[in-house]
N, CA, C and O atoms as a CHARMM CRD file, in Angstrom:
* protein
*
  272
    1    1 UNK  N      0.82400  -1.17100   0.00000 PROA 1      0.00000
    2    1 UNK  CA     0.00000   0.00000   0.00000 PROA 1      0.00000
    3    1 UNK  C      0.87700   1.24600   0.00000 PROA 1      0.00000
    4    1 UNK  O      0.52700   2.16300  -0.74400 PROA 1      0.00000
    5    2 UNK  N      2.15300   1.41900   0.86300 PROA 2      0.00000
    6    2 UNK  CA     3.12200   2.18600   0.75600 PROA 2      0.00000
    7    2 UNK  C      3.26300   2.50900  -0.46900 PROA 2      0.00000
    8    2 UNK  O      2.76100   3.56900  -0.84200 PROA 2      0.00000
    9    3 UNK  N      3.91700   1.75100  -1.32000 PROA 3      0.00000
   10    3 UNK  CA     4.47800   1.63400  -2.66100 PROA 3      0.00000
   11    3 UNK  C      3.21300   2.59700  -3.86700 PROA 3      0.00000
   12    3 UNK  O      3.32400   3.68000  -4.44100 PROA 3      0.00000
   13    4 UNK  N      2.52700   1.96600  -3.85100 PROA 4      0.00000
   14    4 UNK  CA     1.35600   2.25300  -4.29400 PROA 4      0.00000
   15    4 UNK  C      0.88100   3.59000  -3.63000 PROA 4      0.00000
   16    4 UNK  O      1.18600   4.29000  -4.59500 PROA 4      0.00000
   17    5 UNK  N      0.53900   4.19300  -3.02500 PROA 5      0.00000
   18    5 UNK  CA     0.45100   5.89500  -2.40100 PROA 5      0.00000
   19    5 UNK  C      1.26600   6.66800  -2.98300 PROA 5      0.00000
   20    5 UNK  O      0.94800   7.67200  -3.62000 PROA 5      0.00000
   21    6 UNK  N      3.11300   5.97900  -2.68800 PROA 6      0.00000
   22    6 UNK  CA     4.09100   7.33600  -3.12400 PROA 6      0.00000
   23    6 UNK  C      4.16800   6.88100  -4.68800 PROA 6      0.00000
   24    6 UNK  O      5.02900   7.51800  -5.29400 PROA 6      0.00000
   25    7 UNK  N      3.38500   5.81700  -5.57200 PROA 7      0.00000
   26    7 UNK  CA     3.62000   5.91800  -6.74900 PROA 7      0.00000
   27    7 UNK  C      2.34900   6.96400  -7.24400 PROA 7      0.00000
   28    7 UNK  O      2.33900   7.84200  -8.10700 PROA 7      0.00000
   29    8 UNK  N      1.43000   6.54200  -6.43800 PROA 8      0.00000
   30    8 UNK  CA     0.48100   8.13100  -6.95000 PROA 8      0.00000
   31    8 UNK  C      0.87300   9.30400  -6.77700 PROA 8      0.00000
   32    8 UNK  O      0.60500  10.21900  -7.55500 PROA 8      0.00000
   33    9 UNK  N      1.60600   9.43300  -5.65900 PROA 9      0.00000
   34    9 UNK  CA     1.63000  10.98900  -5.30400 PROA 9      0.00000
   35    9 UNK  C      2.86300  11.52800  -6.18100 PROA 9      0.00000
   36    9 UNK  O      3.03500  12.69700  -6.52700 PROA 9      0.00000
   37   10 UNK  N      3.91600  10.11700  -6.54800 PROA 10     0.00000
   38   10 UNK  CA     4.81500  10.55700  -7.45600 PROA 10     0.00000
   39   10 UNK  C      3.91800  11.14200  -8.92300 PROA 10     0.00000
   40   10 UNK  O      4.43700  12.04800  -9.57500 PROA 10     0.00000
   41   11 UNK  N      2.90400  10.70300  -9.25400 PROA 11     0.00000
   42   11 UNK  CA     2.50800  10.83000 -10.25700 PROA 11     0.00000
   43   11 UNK  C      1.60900  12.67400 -10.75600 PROA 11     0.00000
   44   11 UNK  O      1.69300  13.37100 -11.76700 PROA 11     0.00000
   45   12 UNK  N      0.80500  12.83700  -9.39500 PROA 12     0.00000
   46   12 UNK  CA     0.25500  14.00000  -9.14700 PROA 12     0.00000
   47   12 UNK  C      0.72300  14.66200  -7.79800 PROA 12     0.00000
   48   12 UNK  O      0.80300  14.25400  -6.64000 PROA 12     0.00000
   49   13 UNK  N      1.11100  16.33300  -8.68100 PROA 13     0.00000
   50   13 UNK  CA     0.95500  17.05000  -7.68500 PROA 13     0.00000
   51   13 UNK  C      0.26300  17.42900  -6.40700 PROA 13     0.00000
   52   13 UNK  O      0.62200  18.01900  -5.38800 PROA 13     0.00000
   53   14 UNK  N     -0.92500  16.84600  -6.84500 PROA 14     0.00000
   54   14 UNK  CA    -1.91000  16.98400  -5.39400 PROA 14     0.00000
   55   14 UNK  C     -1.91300  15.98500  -4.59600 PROA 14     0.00000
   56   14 UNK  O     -2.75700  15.93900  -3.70100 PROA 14     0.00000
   57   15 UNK  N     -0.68800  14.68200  -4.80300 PROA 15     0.00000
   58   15 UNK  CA    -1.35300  13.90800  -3.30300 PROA 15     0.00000
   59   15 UNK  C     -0.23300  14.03200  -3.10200 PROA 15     0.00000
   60   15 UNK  O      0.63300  14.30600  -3.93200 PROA 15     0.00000
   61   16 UNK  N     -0.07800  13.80400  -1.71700 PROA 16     0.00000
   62   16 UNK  CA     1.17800  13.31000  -0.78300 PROA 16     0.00000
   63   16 UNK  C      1.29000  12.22200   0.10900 PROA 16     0.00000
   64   16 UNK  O      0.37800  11.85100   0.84900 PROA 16     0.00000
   65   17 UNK  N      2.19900  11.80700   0.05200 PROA 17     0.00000
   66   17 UNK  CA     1.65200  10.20800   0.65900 PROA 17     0.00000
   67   17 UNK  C      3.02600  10.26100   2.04100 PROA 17     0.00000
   68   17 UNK  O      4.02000  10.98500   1.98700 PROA 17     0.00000
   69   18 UNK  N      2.68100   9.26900   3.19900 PROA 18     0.00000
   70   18 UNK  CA     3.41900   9.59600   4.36800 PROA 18     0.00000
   71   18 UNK  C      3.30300   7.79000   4.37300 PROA 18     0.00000
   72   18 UNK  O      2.60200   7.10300   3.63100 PROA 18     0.00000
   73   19 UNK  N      4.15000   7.37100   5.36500 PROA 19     0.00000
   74   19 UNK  CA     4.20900   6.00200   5.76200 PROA 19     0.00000
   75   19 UNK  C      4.38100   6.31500   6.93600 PROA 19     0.00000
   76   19 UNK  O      5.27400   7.11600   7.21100 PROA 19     0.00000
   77   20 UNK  N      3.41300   5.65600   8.12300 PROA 20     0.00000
   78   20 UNK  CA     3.96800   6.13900   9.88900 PROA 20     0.00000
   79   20 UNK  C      3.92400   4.71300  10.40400 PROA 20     0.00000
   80   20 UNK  O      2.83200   4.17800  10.21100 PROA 20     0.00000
   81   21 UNK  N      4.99000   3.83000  11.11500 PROA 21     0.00000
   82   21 UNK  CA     5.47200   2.88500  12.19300 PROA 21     0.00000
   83   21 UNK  C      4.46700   2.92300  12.92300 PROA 21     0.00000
   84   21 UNK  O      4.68400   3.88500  13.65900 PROA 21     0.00000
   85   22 UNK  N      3.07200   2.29900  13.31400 PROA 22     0.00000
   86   22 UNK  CA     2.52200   2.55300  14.47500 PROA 22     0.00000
   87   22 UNK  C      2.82000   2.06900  15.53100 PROA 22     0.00000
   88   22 UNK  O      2.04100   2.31900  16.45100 PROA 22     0.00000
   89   23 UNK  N      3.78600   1.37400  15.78100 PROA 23     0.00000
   90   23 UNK  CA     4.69700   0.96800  17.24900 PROA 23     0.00000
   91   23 UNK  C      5.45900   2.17600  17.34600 PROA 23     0.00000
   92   23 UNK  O      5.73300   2.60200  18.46800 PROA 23     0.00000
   93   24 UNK  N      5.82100   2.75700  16.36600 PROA 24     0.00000
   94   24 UNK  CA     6.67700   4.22200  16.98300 PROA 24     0.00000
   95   24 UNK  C      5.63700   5.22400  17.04900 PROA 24     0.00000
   96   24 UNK  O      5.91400   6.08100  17.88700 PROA 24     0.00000
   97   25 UNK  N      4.61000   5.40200  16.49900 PROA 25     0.00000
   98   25 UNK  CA     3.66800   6.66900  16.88000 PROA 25     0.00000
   99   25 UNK  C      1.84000   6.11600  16.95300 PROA 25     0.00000
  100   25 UNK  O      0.84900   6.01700  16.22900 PROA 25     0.00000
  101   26 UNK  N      2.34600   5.84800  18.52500 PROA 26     0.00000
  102   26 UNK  CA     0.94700   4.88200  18.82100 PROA 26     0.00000
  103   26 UNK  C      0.13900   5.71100  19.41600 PROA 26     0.00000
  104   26 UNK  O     -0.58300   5.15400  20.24200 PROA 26     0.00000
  105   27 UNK  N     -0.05500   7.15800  19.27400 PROA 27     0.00000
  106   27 UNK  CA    -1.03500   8.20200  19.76400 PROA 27     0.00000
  107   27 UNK  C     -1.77100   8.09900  18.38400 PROA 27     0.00000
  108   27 UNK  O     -2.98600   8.20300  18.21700 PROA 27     0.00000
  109   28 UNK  N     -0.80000   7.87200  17.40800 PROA 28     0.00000
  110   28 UNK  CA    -1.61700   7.91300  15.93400 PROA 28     0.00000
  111   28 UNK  C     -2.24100   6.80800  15.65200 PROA 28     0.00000
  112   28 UNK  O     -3.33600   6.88100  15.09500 PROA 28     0.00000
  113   29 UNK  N     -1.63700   5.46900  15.99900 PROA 29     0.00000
  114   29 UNK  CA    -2.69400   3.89000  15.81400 PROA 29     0.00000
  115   29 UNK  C     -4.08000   4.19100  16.76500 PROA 29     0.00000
  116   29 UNK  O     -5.23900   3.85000  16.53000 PROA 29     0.00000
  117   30 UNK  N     -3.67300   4.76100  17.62800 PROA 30     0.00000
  118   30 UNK  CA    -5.07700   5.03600  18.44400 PROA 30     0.00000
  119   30 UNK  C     -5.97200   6.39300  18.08800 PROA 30     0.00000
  120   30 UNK  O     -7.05500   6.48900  18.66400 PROA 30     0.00000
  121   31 UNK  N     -5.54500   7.51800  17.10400 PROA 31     0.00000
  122   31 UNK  CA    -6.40800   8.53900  17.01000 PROA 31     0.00000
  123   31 UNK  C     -7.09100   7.81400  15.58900 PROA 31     0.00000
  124   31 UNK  O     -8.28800   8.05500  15.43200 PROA 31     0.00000
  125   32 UNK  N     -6.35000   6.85000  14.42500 PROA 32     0.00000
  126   32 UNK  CA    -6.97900   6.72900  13.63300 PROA 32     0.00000
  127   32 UNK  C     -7.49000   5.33200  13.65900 PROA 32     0.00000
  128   32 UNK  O     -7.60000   4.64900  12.64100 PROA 32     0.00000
  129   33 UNK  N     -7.90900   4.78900  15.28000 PROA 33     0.00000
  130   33 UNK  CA    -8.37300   3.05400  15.35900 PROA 33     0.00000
  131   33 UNK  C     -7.55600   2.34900  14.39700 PROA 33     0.00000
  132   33 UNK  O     -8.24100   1.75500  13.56400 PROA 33     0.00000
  133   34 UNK  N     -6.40600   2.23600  14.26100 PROA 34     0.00000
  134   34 UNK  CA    -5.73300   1.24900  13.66700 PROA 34     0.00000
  135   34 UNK  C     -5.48200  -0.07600  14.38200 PROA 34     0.00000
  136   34 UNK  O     -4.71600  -0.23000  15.33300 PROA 34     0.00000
  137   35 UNK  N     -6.36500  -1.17700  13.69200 PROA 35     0.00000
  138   35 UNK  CA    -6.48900  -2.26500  14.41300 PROA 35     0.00000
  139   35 UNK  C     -6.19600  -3.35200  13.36800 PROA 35     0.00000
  140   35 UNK  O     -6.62900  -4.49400  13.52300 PROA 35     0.00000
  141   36 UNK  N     -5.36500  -2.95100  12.16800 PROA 36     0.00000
  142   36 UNK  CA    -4.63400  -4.12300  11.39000 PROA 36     0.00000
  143   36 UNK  C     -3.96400  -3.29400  10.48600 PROA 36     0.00000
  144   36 UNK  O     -4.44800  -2.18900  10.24100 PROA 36     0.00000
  145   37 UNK  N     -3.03800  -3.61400  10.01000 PROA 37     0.00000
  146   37 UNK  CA    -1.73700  -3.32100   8.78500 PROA 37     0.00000
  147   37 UNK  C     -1.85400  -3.83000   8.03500 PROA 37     0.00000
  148   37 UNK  O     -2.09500  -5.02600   8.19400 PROA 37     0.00000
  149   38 UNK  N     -1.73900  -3.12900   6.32900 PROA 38     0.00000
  150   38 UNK  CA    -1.70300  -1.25700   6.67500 PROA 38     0.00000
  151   38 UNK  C     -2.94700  -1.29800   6.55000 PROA 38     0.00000
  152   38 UNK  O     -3.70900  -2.19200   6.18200 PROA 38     0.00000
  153   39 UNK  N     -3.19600   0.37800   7.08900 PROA 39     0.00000
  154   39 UNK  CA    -4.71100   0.78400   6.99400 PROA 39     0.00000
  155   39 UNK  C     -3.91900   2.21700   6.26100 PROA 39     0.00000
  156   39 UNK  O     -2.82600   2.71900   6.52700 PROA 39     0.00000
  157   40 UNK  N     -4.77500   2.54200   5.43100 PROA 40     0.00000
  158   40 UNK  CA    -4.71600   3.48000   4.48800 PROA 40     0.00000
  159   40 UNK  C     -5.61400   4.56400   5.03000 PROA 40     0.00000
  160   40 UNK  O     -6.72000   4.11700   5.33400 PROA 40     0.00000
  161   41 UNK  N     -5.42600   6.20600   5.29700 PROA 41     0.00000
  162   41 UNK  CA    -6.28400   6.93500   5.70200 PROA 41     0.00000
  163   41 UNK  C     -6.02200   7.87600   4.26700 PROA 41     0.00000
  164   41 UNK  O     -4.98600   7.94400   3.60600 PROA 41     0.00000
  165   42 UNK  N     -7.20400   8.50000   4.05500 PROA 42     0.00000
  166   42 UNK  CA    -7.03900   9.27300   2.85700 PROA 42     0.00000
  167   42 UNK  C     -8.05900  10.48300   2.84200 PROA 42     0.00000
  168   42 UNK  O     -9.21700  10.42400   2.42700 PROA 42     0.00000
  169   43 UNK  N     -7.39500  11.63200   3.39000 PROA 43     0.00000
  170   43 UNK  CA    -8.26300  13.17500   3.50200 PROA 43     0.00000
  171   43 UNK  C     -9.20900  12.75100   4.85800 PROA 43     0.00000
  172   43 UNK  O    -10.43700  12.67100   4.80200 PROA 43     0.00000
  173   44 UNK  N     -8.61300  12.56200   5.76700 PROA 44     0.00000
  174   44 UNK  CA    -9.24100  12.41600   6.89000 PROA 44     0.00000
  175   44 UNK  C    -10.85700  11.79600   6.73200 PROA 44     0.00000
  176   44 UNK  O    -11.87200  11.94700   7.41100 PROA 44     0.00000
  177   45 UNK  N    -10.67100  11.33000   5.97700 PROA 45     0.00000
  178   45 UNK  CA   -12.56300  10.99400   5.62900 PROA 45     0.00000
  179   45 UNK  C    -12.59500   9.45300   5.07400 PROA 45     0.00000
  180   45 UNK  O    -13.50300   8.70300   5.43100 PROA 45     0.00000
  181   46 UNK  N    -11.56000   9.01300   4.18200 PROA 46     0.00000
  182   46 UNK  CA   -11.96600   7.58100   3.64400 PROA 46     0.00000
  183   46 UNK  C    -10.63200   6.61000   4.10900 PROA 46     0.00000
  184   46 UNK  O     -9.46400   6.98400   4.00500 PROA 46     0.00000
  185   47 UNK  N    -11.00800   5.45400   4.57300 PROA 47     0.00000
  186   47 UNK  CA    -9.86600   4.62000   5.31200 PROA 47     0.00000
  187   47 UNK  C    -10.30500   2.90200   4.54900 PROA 47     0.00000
  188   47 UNK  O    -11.31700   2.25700   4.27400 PROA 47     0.00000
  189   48 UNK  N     -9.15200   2.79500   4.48500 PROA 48     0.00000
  190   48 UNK  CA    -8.69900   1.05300   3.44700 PROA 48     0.00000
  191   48 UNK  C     -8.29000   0.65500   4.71300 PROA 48     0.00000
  192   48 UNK  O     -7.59800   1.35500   5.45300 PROA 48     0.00000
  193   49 UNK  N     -8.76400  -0.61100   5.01500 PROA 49     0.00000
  194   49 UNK  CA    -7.83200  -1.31900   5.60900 PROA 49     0.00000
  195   49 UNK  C     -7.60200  -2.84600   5.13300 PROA 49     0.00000
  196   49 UNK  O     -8.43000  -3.58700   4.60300 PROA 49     0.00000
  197   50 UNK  N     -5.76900  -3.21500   5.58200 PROA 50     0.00000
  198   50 UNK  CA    -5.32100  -4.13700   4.86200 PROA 50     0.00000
  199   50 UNK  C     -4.70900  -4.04700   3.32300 PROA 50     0.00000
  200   50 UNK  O     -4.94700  -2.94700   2.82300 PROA 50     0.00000
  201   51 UNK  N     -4.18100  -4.69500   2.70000 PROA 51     0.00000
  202   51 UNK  CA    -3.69100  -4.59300   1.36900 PROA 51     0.00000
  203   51 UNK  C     -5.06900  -4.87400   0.31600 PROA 51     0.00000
  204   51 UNK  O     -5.76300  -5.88500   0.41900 PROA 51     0.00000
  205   52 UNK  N     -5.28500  -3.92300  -0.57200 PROA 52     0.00000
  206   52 UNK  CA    -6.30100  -3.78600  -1.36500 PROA 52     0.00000
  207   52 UNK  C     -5.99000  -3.34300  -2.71700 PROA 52     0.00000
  208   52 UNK  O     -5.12300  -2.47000  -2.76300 PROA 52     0.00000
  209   53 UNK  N     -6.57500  -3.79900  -4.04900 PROA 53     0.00000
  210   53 UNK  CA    -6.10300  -3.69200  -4.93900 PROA 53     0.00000
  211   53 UNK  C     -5.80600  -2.81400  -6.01600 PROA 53     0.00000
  212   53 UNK  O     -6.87700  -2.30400  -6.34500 PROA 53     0.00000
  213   54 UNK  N     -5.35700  -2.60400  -6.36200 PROA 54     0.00000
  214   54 UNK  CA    -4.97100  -0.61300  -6.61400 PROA 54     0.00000
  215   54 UNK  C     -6.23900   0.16600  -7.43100 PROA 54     0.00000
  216   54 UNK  O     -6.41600   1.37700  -7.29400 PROA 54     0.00000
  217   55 UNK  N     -7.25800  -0.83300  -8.45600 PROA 55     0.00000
  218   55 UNK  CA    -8.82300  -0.03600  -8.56000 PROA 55     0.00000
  219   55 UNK  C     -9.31700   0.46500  -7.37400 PROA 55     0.00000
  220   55 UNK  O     -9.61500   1.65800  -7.31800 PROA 55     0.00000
  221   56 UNK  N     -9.48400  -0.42500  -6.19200 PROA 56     0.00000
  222   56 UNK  CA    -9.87600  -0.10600  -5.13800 PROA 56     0.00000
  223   56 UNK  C     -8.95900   1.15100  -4.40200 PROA 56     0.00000
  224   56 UNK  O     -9.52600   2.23700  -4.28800 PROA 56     0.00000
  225   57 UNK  N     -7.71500   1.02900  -3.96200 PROA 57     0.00000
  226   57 UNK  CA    -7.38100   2.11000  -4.11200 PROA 57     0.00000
  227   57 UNK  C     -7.82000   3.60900  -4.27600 PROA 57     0.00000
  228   57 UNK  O     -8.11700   4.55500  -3.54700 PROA 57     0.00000
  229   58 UNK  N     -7.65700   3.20600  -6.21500 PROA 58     0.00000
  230   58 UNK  CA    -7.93700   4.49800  -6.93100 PROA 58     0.00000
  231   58 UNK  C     -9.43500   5.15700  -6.38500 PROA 58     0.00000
  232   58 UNK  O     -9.57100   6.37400  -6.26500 PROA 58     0.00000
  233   59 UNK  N    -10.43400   4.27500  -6.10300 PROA 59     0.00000
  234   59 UNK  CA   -11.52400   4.14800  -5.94000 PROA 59     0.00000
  235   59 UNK  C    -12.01500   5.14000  -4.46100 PROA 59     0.00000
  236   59 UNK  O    -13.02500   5.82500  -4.29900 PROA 59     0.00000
  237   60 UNK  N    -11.07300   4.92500  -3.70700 PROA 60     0.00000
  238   60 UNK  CA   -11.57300   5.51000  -2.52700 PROA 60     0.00000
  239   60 UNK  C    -10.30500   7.26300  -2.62600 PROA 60     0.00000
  240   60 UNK  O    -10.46300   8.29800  -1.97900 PROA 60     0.00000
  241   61 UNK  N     -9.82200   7.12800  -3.07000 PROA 61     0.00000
  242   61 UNK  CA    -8.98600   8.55700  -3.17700 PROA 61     0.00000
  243   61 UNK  C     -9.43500   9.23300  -4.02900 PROA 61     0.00000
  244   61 UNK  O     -8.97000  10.36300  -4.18200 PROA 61     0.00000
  245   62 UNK  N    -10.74900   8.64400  -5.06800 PROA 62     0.00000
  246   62 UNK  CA   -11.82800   9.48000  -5.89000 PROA 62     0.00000
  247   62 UNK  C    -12.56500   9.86700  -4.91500 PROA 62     0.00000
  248   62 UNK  O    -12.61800  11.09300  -4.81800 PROA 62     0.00000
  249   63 UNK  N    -13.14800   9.29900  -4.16500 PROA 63     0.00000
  250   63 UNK  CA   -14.11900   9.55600  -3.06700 PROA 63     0.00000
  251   63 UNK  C    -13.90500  10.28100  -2.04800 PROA 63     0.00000
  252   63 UNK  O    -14.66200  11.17300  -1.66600 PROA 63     0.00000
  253   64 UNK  N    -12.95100   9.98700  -1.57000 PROA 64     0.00000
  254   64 UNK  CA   -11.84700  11.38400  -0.93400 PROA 64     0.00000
  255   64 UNK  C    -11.80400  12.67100  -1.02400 PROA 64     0.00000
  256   64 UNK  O    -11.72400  13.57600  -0.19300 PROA 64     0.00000
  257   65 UNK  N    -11.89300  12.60700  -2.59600 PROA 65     0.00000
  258   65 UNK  CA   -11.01500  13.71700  -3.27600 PROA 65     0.00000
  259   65 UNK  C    -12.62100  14.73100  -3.51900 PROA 65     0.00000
  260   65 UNK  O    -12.96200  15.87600  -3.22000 PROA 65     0.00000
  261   66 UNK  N    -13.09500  13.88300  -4.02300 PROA 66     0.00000
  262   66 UNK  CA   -14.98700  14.48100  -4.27300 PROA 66     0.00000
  263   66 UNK  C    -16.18200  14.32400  -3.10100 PROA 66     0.00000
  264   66 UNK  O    -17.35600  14.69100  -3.14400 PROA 66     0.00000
  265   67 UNK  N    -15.59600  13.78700  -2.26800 PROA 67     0.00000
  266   67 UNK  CA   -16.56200  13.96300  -1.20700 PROA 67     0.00000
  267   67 UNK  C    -17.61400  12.91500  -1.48900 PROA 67     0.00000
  268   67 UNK  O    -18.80700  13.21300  -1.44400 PROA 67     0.00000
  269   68 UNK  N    -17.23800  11.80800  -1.75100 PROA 68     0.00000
  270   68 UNK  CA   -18.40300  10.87600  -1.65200 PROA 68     0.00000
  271   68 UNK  C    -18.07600   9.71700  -1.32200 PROA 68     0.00000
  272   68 UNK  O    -18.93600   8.84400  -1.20200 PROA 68     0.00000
């Protein structure tokens, strides 16, 4: 899922993609209920969790992005 984020954000200017350790920043596994790896958060509004397949992906960072 890593891979796949910074290959989008490599692709467009408008995303930016972060990777965070949640054993090293476990105020953050707990503000965003992270309760399996990875979980994907995207515009504070749409969340993947687990490895999912990059339509799907694309799919929810449309939804993100447009509010639906």
């Amino acid at each position: 899922m890593a891979r796949l984020a910074y290959q989008v954000a490599q692709e467009s200017a408008q995303v930016t993609a972060d990777v965070v350790e949640v054993l090293e920043f476990p105020y953050l596994a707990e503000r965003y209920h992270v309760h399996g790896v990875p979980k994907t958060i995207i515009n504070e509004t749409v969340s993947l969790e687990g490895a999912v397949p990059e339509p799907r992906f694309i799919d929810a960072l449309l939804r993100a992005v447009h509010g639906g």
